[in-house]
C-alpha positions in Angstrom: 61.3 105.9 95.8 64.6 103.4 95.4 66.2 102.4 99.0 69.2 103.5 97.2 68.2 107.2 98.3 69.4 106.3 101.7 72.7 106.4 100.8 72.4 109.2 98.7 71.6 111.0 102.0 75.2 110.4 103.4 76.4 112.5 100.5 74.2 115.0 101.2 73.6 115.6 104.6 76.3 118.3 104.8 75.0 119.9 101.9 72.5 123.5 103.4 69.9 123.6 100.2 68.1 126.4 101.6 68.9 130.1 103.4 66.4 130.3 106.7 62.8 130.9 105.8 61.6 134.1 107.3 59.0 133.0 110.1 56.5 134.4 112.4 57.0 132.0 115.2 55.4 132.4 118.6 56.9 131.5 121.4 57.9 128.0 122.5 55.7 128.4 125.5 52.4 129.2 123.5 52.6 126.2 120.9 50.0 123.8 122.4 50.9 119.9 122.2 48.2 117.9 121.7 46.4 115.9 124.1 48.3 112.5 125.2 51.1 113.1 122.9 54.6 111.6 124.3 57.1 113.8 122.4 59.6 111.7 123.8 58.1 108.4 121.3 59.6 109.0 118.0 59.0 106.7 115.1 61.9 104.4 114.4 64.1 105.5 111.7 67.5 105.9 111.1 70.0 109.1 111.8 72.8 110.6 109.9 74.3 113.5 111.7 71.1 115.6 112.0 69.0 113.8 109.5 66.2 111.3 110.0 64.9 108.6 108.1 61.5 107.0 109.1 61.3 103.8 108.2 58.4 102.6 109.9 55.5 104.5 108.9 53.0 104.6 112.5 51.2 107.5 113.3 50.3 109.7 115.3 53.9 110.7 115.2 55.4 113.3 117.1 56.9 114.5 114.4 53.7 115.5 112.7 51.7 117.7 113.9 48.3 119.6 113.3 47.4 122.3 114.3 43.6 124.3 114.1 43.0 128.0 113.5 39.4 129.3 113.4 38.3 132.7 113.9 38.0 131.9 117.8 41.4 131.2 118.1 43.2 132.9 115.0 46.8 133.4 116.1 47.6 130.8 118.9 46.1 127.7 117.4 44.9 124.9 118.9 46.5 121.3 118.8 45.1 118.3 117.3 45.7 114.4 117.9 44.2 112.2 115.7 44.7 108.5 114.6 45.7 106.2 117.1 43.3 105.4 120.1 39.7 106.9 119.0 39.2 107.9 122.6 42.2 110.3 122.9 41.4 112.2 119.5 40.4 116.0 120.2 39.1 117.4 116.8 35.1 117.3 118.3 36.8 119.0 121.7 38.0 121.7 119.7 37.0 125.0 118.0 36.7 122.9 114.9 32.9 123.5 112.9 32.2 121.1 110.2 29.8 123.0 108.9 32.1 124.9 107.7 34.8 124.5 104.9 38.3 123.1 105.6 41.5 124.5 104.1 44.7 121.8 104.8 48.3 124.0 104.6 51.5 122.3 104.7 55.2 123.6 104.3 58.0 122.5 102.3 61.5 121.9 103.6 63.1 123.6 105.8 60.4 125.5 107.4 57.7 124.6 109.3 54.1 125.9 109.4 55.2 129.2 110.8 56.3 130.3 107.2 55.1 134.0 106.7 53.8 133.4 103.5 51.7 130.5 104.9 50.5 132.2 108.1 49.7 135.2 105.3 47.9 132.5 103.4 45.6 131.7 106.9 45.4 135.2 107.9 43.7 135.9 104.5 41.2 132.9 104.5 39.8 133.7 108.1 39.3 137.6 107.2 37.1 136.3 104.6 35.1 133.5 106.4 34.5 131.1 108.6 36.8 128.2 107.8 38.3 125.7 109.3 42.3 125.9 108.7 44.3 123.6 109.4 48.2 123.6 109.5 50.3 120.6 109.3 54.1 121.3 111.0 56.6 118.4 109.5 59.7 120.3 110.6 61.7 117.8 112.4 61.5 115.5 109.1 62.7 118.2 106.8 65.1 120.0 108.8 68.8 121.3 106.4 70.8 120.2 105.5 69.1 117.0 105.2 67.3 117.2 101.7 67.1 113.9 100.7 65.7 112.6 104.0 62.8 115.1 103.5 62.1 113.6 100.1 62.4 110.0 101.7 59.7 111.1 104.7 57.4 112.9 102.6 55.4 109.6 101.9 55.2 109.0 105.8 54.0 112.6 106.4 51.1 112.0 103.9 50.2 109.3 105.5 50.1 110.7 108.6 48.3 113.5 107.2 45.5 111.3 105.6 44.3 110.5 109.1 43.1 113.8 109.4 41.4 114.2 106.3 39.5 111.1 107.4 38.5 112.0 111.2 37.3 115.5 109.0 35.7 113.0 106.7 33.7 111.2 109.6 32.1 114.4 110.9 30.7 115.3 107.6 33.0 117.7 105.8 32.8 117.6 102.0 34.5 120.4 101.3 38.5 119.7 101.6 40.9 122.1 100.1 44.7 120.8 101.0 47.8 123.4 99.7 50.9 122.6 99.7 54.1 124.9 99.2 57.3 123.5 97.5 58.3 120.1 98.8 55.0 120.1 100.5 53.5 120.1 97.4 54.0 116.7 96.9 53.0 115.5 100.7 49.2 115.8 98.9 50.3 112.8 96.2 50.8 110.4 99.3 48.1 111.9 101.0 46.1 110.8 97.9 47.1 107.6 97.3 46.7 106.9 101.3 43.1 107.7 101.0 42.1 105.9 98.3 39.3 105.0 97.1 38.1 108.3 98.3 38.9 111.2 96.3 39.8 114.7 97.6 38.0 117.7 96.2 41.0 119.6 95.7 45.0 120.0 96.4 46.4 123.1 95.2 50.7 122.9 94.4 52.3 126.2 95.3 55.6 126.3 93.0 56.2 122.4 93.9 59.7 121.5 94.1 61.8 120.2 91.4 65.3 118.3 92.7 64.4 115.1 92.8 60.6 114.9 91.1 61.7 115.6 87.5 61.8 111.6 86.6 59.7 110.4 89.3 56.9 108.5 88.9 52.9 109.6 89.2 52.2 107.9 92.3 55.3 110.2 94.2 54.9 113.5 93.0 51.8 115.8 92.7 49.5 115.1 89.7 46.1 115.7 88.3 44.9 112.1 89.3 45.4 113.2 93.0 42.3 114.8 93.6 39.2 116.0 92.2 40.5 119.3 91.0 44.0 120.2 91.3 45.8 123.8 90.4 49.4 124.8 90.3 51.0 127.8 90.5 54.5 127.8 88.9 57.1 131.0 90.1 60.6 129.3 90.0 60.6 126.8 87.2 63.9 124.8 86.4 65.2 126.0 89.4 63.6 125.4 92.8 59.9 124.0 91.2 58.8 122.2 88.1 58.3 123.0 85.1 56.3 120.3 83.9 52.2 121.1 84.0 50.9 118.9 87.1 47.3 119.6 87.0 44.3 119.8 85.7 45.2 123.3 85.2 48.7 125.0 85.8 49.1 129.1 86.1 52.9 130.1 85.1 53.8 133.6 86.2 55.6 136.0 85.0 56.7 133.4 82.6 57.5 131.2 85.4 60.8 131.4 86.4 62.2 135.0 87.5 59.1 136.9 89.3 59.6 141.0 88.7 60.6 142.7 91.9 62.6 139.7 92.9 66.3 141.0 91.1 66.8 143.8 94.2 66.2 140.8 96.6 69.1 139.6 98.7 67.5 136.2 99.1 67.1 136.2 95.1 66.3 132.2 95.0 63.7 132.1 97.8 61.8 135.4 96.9 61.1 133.7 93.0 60.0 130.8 94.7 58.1 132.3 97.4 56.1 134.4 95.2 53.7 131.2 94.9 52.8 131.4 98.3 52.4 135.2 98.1 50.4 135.1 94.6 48.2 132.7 96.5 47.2 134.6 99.8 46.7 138.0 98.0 44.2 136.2 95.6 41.9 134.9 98.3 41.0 138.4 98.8 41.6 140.8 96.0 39.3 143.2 93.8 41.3 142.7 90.5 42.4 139.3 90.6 44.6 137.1 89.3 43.8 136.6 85.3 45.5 133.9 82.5 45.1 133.5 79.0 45.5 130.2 77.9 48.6 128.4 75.9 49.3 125.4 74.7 51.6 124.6 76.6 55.0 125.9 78.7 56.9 124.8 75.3 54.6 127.1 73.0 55.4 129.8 75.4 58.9 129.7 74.7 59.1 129.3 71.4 56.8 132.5 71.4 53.3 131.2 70.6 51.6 132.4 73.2 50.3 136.1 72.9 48.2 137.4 75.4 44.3 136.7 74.4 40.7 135.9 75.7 39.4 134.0 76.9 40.9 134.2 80.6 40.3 132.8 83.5 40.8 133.4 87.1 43.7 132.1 89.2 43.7 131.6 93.1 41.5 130.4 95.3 38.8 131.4 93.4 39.9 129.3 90.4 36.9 127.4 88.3 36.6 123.4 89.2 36.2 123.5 85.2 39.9 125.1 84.2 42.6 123.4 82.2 45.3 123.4 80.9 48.3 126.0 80.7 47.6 129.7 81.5 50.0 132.7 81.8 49.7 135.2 84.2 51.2 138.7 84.9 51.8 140.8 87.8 53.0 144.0 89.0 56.4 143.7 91.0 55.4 144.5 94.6 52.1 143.5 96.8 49.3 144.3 95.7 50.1 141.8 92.8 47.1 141.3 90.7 46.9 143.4 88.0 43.3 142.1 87.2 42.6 141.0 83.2 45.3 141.8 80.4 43.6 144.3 78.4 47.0 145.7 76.3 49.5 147.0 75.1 52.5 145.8 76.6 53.5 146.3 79.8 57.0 146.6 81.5 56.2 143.6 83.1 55.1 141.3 80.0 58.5 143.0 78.4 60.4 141.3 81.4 58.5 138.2 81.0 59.4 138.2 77.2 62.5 139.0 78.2 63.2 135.7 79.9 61.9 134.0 77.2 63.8 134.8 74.5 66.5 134.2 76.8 65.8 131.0 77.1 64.9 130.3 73.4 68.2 131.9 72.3 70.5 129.0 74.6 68.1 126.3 73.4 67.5 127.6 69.9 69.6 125.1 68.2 68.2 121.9 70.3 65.0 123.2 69.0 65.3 123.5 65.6 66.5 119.8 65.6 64.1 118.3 67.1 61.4 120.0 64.8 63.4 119.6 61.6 63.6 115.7 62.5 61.7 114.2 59.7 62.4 110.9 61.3 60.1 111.9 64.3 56.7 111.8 63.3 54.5 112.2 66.2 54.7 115.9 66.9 52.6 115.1 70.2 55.6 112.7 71.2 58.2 114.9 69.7 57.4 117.8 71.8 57.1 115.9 74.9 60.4 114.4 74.1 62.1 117.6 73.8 60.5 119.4 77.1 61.6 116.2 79.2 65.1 117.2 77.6 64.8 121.0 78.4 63.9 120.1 81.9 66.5 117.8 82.6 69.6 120.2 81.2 68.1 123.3 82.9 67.9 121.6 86.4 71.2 119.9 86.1 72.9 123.2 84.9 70.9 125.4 87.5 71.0 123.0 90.8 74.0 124.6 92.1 72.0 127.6 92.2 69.0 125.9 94.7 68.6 127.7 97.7 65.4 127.3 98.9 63.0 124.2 98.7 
């Protein structure tokens, strides 16, 4: 990212981009600190108002912190220091088993790892088996109403982050699942590129934010390239996430930008976008599950190409290392969500979700037809890539006022 961001932040540190997560915080007194931690060291950086800027990327970092839930200690977790000296690092002290398969959760901005739909995500994988979950709490780095210093410290939280995933890595664990969750979507991309030449197995991008990602480049935003297999769910396109397909295979539901149930919501913005979150924990566990047909891509859906057919595949955690491409999935408007395969006729839900489309295709209609009637444009590939570049960029320019949750 360009240095010029810094200043960018002095425009914007007054500006709140997000109403208060809803959190299931413990008490102060309960949150272990990990073991021969000085909270009182913070990494240098610089300060404007409230916001902070590291600019020196050493960890461990007070700042970031990891914490451990197992089924021994499932609520109260336990605190982890890694990095650093060898000597101090706790993770074979701990309940930690590396025989057994580790899930990496980390927030977006704004929040921390107390997040209800991220404990809900936790909850769900330890009713299910013996993992090893691990949440990562950036919170003093991404605090409101300092947006733009969260995008600037993401980089140093990844890299934090990575010397986890490689003290994990010394013990033996292969299998490493990391999920991020808007902003902390893209924490995984540094995390990545920090670990390199290693490869992770698997990063999963919960409705990963948009404001400031649309033109960014591959190396500081979430792609395929990032890990072995990578997933996204998309719940708030052109809004609060991307539209653009990230992965190797990229679920949008409910047509991907207004989730059903979400219209009678007070916090209209943050339920859309929480959905992801949401969609994710419930399909951990659930009978039905979570089922897209495939489409060409988010463009063909708009213009209408996309009807529902077979085959489909599943979404979740239980998604196939072998999926690709774009999918489209439906749900039902409160939890339980999954609505298992699409089997027809229309449902008041896929009537919504066509609904929003044709929406969208009637404002864009006429930038459309332009672009397709352009004999002069002769790579339809390029043309169409041309044009959803375009669609993104007017949508989030014209919606950004809207952003309230990251």
């Amino acid at each position: 990212m360009e240095y010029s961001l810094l200043i960018l932040i002095l425009v914007w540190r007054f500006v709140n981009c997000q109403s208060p997560p809803i959190s299931v915080r413990i008490p102060q007194s309960m949150i272990p600190v990990p073991p021969g931690l000085d909270r009182s060291l913070r990494n240098e950086g610089l300060t404007f108002g409230n916001c902070k800027v590291v600019i020196n990327d050493i960890c461990p970092d007070p700042d970031v912190n990891f914490f451990l839930y197992t089924r021994i200690h499932p609520q109260v977790p336990q605190a982890i220091r890694v990095g650093g000296d060898p000597h101090v690092s706790n993770l074979t002290k701990s309940a930690f088993n590396p025989s057994n398969p580790v899930k990496i959760i980390i927030h977006g901005y704004n929040s921390d790892m107390y997040l209800s739909a991220l404990v809900e995500i936790k909850d769900q994988y330890l009713k299910t088996n013996d993992y090893n979950v691990f949440a990562v709490d950036w919170s003093p780095l991404g605090e409101s109403p300092c947006y733009l210093a969260a995008l600037w410290n993401i980089k140093h939280v990844g890299i934090c982050t990575s010397q986890l995933v490689s003290r994990i890595k010394e013990l033996g664990v292969e299998d490493i699942h990391v999920i991020g969750f808007s902003l902390g979507a893209h924490i995984p991309a540094h995390l990545a590129n920090a670990l390199l030449p290693y490869k992770l197995p698997r990063i999963t991008g919960l409705d990963p934010a948009g404001p400031g990602f649309i033109t960014a480049s591959k190396a500081n935003k979430l792609d395929k390239s990032d890990a072995n297999f990578v997933d996204i769910i998309h719940t708030n396109s052109f809004i609060q996430g991307l539209v653009e397909a990230l992965g190797h295979v990229d679920f949008y539901l409910n047509g991907g930008i207004i989730q059903p149930g979400c219209w009678a919501e007070r916090r209209f913005f943050a339920c859309n976008h929480h959905r992801a979150p949401l969609y994710f924990a419930e399909s951990i566990n659930t009978q039905l599950g979570f089922w897209g047909w495939p489409c060409p891509s988010y463009f063909e859906y708009i213009l209408g190409n996309c009807p529902p057919k077979d085959p489909q595949i599943i979404m979740g955690d239980h998604a196939k290392n072998s999926s690709s491409g774009v999918h489209l999935v439906i749900t039902e408007s409160v939890s339980p969500f999954a609505v298992g395969k699409y089997t027809g006729p229309a449902i008041e839900i896929l009537r919504q979700s066509e609904m929003h489309r044709k929406t969208i295709l009637r404002k864009y209609r006429t930038t459309i037809e332009e672009y397709l009637d352009d004999d002069s444009i002769e790579d339809v590939t390029y043309n169409r890539t041309e044009l959803k570049k375009y669609f993104n960029e007017r949508l989030a320019d014209e919606l950004m006022p809207l952003v309230t949750v990251i």
